[in-house]
N, C-alpha and C positions, 0 to 999 in steps of 0.2 A: 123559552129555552128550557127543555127538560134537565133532570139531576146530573144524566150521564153526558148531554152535551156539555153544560157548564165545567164538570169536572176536565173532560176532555180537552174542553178550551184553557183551563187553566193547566192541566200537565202540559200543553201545547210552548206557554207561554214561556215554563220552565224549563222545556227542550231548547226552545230557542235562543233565551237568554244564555245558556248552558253551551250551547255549540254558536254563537256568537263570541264566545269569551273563548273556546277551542280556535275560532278561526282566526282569531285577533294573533292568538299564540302560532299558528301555523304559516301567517301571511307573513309571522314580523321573522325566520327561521327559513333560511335557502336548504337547510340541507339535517339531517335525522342525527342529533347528537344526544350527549348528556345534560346538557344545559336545556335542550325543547324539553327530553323528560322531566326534568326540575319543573317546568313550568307548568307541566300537565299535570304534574301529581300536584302539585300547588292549587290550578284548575278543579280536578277532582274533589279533592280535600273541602275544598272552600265550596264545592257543589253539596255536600253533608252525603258524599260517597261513603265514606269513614276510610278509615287509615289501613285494616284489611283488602275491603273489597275494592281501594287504589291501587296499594299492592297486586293484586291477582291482576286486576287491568293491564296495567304496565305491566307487570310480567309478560305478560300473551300476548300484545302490543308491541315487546320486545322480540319474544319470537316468533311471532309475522314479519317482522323488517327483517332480522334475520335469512329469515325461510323464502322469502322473495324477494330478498337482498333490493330492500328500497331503502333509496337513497335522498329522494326530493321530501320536506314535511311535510307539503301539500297531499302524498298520499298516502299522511296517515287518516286523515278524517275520516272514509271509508267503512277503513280498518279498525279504527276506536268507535265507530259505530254500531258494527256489527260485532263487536267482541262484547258490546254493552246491553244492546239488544239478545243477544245467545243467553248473556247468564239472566236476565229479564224475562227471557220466555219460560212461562208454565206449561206449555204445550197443550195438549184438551184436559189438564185436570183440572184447574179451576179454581176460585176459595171454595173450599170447604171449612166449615165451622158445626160440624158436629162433633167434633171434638173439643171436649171445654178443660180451661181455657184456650180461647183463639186470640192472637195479636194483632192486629195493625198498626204499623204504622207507616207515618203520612210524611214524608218530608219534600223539599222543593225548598226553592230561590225564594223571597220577600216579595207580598204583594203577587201573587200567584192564586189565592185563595184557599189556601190550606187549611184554615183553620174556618172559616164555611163549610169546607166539604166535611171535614170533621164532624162540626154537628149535621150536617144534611145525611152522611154515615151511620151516627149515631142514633138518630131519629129512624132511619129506613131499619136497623135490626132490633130498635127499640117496640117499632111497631108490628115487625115481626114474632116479637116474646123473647125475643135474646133478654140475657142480663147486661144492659153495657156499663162498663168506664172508662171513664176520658182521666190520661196523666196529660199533663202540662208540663211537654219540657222545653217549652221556648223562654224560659226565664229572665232572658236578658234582653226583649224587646218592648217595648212603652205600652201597656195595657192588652198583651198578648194573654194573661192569666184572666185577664178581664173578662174579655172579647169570649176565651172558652167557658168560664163558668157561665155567662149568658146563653151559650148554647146548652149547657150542660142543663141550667135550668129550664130553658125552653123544651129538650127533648125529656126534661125529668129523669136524668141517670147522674150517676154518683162524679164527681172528679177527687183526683188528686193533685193537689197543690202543692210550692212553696210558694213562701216572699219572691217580690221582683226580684230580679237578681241575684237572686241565691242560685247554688250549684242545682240542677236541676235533677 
């Protein structure tokens, strides 16, 4: 399995886990209240959406039900699909990183493989002549600093650290 399957399988996995935990909230909700939003920005949140880009979600997710006056929670998923997919898409421009500095970053669910693709990332622009560095901000998982300086060594590019547990 080549770089870009594996990644693929692993955002796969993230998806899934992620709208498994949306449909749990939508199956256990007969009808589009305040109490489902609670649970979805809960959802989101807890997806490492951040606390912004929950916000804008829910907004626009609010008025879709609005706008097509739905009623049943069942269809929101859809809805929260493609509102999530819209702000996701780049459309044909692509990364570009000839402008320095460039950011990525990486987030997803536990056990997803984030932190392989990380360095398999790091390696591929390392090998291309980029300059990379790797920050560490999963600070509060049991040898997740670890795991990247390994990579970090292995692809030979600089990291930024703290202690486990420290504010990252």
């Amino acid at each position: 399995m080549g770089f870009f399957d594996k990644l693929k399988n692993g955002l796969k996995k993230t998806k899934e886990s992620f709208l498994g935990k949306v449909d749990t909230i939508l199956a256990g909700f007969g009808k589009i209240d305040d109490d489902l939003f609670d649970e979805l920005e809960y959802i989101l949140i807890s997806s490492d959406f951040g606390v912004q880009t929950t916000e804008e979600i829910l907004d626009k997710l609010k008025a879709v039900v609005k706008e097509k006056k739905l009623t049943d929670a069942s269809q929101i998923r859809v809805e929260l699909q493609g509102i999530i997919s819209d702000m996701l898409d780049m459309g044909q421009k692509g990364l570009d990183f000839n402008d320095v500095p460039a950011v990525i970053t990486i987030i997803g669910v536990n056990g997803v493989g984030k932190t392989t693709s990380i360095g398999k990332i790091a390696h591929l622009y390392k090998s291309s002549g980029k300059k990379v560095l790797l920050a560490a901000g999963d600070t509060f998982r049991a040898a997740a600093i670890d795991q990247l300086s390994i990579w970090a060594d292995r692809c030979g590019v600089d990291l930024i650290k703290q202690s486990e547990g420290s504010d990252p």
